[in-house]
N, CA, C and O atoms as a GROMACS GRO file, in nm:
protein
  352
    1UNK      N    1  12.614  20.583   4.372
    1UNK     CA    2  12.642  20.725   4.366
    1UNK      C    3  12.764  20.744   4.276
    1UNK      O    4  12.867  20.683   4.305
    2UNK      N    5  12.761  20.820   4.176
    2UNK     CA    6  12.833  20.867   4.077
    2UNK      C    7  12.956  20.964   4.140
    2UNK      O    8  12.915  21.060   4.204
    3UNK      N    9  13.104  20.948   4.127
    3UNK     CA   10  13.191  21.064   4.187
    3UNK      C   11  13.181  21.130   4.075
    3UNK      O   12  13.132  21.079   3.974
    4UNK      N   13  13.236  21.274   4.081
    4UNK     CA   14  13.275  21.353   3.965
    4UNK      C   15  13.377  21.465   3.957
    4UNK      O   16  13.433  21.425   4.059
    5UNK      N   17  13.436  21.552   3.930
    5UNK     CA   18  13.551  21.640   3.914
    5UNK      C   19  13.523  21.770   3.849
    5UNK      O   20  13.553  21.796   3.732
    6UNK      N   21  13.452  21.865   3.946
    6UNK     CA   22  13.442  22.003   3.853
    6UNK      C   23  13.560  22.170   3.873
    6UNK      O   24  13.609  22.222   3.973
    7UNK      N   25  13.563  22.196   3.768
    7UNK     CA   26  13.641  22.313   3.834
    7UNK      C   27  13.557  22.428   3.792
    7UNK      O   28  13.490  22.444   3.691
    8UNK      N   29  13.587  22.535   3.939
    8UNK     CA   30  13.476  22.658   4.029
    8UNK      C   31  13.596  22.738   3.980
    8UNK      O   32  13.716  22.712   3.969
    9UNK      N   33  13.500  22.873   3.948
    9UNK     CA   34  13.595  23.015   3.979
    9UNK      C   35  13.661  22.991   4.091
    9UNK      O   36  13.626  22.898   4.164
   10UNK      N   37  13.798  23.097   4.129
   10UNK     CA   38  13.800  23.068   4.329
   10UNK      C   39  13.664  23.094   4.407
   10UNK      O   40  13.598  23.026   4.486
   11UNK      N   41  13.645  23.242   4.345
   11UNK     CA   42  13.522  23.296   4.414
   11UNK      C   43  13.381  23.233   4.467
   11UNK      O   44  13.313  23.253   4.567
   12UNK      N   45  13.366  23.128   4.329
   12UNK     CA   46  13.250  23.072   4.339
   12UNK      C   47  13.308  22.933   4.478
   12UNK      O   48  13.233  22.887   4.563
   13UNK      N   49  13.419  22.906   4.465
   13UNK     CA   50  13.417  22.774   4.514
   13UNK      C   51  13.422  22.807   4.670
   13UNK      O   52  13.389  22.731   4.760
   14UNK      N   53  13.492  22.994   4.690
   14UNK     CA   54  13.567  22.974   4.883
   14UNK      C   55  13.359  23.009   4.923
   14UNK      O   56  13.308  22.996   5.034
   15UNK      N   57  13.280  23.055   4.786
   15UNK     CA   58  13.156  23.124   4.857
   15UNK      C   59  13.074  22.945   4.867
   15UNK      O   60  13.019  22.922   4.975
   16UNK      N   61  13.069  22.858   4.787
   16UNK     CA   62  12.996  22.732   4.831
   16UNK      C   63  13.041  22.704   4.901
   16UNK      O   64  12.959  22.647   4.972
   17UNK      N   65  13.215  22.699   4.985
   17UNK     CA   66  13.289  22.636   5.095
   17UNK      C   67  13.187  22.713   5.214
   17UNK      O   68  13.105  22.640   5.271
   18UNK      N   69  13.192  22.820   5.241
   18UNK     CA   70  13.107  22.900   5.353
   18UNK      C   71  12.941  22.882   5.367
   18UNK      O   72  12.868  22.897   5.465
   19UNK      N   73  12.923  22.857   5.276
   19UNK     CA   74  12.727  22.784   5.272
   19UNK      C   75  12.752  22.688   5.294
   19UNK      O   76  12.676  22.632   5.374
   20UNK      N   77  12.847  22.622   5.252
   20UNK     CA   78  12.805  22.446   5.326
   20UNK      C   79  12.825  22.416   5.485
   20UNK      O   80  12.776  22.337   5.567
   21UNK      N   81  12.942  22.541   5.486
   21UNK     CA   82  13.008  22.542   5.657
   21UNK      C   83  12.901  22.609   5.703
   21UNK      O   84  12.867  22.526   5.787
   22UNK      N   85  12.811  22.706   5.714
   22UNK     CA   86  12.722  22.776   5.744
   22UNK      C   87  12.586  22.645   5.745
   22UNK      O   88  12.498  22.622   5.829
   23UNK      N   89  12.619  22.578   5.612
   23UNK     CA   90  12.460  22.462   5.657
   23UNK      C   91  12.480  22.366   5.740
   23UNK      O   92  12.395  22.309   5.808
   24UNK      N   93  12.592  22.346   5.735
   24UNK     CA   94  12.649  22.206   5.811
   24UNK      C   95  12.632  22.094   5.707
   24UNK      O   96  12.607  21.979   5.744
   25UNK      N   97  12.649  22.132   5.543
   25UNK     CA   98  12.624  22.025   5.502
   25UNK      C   99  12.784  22.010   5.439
   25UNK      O  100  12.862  22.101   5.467
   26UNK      N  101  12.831  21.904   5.360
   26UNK     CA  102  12.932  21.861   5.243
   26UNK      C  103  12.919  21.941   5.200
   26UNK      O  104  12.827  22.020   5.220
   27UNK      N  105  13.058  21.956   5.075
   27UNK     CA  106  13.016  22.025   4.919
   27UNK      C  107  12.976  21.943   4.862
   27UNK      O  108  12.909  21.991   4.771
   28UNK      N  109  12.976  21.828   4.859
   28UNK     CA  110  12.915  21.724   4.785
   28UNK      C  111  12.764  21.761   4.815
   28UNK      O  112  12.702  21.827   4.732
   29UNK      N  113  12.722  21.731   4.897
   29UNK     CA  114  12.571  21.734   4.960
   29UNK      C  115  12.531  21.917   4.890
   29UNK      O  116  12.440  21.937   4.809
   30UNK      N  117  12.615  22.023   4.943
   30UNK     CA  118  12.563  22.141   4.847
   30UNK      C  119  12.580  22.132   4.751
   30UNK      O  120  12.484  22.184   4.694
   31UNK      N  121  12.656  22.091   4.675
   31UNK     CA  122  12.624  22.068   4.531
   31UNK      C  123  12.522  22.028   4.420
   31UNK      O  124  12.472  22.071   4.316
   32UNK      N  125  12.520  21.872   4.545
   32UNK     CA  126  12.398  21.814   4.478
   32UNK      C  127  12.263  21.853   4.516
   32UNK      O  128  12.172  21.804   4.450
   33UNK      N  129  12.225  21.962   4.648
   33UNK     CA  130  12.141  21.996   4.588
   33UNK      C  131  12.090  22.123   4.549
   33UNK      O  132  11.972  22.158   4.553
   34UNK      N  133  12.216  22.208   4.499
   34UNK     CA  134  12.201  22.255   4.437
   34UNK      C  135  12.159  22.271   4.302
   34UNK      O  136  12.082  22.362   4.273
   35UNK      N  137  12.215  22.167   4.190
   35UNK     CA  138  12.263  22.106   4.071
   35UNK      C  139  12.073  22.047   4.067
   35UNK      O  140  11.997  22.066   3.972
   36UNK      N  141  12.033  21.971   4.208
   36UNK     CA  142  11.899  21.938   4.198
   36UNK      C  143  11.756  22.064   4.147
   36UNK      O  144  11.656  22.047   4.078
   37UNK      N  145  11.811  22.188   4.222
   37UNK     CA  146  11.732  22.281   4.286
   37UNK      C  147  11.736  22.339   4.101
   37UNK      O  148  11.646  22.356   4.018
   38UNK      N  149  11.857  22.351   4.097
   38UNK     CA  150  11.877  22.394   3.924
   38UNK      C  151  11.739  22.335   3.806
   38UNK      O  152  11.639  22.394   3.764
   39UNK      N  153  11.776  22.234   3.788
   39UNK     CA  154  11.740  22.124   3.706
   39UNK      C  155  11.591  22.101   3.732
   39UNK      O  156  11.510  22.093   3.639
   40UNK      N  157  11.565  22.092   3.832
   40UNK     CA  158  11.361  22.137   3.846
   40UNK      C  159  11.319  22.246   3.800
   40UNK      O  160  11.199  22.262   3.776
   41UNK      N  161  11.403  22.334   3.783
   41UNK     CA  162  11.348  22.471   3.807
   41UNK      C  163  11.325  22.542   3.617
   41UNK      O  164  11.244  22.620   3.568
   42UNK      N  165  11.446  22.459   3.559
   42UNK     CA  166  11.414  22.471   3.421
   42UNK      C  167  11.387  22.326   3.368
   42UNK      O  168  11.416  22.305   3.251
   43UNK      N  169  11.337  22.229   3.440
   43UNK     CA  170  11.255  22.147   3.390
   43UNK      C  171  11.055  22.180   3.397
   43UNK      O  172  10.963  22.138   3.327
   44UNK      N  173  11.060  22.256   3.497
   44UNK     CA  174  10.918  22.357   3.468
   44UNK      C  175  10.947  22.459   3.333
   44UNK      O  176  10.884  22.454   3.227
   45UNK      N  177  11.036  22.532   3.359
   45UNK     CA  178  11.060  22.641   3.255
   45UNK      C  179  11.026  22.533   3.100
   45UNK      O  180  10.945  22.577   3.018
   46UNK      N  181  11.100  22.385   3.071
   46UNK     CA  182  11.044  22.289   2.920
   46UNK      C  183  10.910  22.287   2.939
   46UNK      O  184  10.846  22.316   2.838
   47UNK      N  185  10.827  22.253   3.067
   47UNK     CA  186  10.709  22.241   3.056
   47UNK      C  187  10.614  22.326   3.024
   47UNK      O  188  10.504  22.297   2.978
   48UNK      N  189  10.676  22.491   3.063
   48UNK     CA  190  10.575  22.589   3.050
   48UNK      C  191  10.593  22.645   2.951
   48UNK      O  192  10.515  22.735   2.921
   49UNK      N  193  10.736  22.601   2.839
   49UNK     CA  194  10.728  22.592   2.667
   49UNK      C  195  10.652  22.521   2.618
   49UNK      O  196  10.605  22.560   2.512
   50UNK      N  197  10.607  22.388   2.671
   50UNK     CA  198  10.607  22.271   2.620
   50UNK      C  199  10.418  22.384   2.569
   50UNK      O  200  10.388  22.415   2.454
   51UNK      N  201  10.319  22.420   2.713
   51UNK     CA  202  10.221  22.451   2.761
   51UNK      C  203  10.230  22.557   2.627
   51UNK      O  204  10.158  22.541   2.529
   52UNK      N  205  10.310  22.644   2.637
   52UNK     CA  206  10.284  22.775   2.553
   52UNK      C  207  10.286  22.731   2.433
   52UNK      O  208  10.218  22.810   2.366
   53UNK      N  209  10.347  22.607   2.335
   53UNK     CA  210  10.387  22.555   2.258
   53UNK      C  211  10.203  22.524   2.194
   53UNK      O  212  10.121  22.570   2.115
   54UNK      N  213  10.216  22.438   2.274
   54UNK     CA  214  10.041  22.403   2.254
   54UNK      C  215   9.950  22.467   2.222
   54UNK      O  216   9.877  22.454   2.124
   55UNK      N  217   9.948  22.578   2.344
   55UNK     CA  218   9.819  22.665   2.348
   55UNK      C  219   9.867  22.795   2.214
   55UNK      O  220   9.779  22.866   2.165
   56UNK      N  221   9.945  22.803   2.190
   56UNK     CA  222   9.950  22.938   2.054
   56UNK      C  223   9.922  22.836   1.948
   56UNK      O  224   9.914  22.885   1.835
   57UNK      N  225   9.905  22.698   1.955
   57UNK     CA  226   9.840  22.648   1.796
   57UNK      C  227   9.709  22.654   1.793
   57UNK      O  228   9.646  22.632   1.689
   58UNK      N  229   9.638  22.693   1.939
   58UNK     CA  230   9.491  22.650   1.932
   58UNK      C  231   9.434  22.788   1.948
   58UNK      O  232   9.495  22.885   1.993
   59UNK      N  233   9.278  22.784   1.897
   59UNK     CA  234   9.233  22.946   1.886
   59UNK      C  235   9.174  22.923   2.047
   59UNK      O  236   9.113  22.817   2.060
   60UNK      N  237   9.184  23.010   2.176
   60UNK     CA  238   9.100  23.026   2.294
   60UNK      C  239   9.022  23.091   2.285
   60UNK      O  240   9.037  23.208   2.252
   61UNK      N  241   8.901  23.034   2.313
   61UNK     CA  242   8.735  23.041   2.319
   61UNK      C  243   8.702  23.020   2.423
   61UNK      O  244   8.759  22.918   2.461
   62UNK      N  245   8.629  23.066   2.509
   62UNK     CA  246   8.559  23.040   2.644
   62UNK      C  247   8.390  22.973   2.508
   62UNK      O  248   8.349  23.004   2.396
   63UNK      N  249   8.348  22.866   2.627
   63UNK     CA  250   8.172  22.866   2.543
   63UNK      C  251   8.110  22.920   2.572
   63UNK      O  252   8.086  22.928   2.693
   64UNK      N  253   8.056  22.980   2.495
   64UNK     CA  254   7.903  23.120   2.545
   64UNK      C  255   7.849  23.085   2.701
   64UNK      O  256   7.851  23.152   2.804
   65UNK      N  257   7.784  22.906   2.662
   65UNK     CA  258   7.711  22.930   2.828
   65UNK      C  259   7.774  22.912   2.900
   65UNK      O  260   7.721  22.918   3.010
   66UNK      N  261   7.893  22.887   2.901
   66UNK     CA  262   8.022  22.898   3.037
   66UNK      C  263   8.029  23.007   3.041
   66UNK      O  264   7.935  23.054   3.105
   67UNK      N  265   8.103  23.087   2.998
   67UNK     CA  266   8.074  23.210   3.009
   67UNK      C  267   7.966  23.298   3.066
   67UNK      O  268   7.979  23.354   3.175
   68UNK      N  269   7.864  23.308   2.995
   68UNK     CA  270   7.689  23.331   3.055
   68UNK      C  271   7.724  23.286   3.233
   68UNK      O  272   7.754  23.364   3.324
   69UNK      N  273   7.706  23.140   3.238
   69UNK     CA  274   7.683  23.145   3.383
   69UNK      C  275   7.810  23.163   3.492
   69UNK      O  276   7.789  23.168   3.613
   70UNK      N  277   7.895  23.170   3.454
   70UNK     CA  278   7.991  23.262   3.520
   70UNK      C  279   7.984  23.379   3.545
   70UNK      O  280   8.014  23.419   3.658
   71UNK      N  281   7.932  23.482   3.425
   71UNK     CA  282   7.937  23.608   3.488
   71UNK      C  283   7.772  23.626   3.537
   71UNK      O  284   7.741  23.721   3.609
   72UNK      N  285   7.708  23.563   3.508
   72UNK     CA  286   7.561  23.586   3.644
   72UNK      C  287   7.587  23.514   3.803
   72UNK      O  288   7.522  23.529   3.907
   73UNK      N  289   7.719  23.425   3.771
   73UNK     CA  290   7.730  23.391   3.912
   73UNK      C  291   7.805  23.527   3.964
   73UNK      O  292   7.743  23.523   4.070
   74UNK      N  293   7.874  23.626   3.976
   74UNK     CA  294   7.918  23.726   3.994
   74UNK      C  295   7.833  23.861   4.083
   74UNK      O  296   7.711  23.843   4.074
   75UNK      N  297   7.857  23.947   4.139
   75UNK     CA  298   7.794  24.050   4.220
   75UNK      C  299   7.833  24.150   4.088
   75UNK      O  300   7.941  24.170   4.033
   76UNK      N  301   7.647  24.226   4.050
   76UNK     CA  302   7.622  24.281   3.942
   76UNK      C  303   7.726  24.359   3.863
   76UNK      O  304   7.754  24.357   3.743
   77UNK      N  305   7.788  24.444   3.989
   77UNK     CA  306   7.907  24.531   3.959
   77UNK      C  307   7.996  24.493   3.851
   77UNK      O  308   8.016  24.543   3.740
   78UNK      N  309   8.070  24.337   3.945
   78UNK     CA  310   8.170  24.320   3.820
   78UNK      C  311   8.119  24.207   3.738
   78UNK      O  312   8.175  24.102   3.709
   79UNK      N  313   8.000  24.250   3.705
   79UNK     CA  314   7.946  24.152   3.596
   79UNK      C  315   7.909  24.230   3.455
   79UNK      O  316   7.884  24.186   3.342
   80UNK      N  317   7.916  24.367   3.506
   80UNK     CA  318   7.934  24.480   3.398
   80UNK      C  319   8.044  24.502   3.363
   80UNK      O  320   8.053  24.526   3.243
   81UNK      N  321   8.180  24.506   3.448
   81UNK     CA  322   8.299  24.528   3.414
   81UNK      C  323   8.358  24.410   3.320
   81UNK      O  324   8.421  24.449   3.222
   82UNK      N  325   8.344  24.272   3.337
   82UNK     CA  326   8.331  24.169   3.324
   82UNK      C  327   8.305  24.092   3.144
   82UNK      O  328   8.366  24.013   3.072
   83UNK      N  329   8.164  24.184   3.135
   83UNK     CA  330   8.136  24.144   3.017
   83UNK      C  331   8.182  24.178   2.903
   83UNK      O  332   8.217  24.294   2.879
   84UNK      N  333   8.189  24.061   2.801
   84UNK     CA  334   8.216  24.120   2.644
   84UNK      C  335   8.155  24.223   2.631
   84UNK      O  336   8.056  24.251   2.698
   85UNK      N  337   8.211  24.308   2.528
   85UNK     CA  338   8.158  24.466   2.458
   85UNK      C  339   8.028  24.433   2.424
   85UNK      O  340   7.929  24.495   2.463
   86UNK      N  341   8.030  24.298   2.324
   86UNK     CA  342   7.917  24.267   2.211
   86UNK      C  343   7.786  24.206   2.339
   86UNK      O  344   7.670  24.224   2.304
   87UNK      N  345   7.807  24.143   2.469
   87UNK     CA  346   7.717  24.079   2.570
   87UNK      C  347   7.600  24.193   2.569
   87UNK      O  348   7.625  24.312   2.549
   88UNK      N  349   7.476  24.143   2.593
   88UNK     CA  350   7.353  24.252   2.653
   88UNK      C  351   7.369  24.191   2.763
   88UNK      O  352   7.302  24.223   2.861
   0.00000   0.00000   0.00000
């Protein structure tokens, strides 16, 4: 386990002192998982660049008969709402 040395607004530091006393955990322990909770959260955010990154180089096409039998699997209603303009 790595020690380390950060400096908090006051504000920020007396409000993590009262969540940790309130969790019963360390500041160490809120910190880290906080700092954890952080770091997942915009490590999805690289991934769902990474995703958007990808998909705007490629043209999206559904295939006709995917399509086709998808919307006949459907209740008629929204199989009219459903369809391409150009579909009979």
């Amino acid at each position: 386990m790595m020690k380390t040395a950060i400096s908090l607004p006051d504000k920020l530091y007396r409000e993590a002192e009262a969540a940790a006393r309130a969790l019963g955990l360390s500041r160490s322990q809120l910190s880290a998982t906080a700092l954890a909770a952080y770091l997942e959260r915009h490590r999805s955010d690289r991934i769902t660049e990474q995703l958007n990154a990808v998909y705007s180089e490629q043209t999206a096409k559904v295939d006709d008969v995917l399509n086709r039998m998808q919307l006949a699997s459907l209740p008629s209603a929204s199989r009219r709402r459903m369809a391409p303009p150009n579909a009979g």
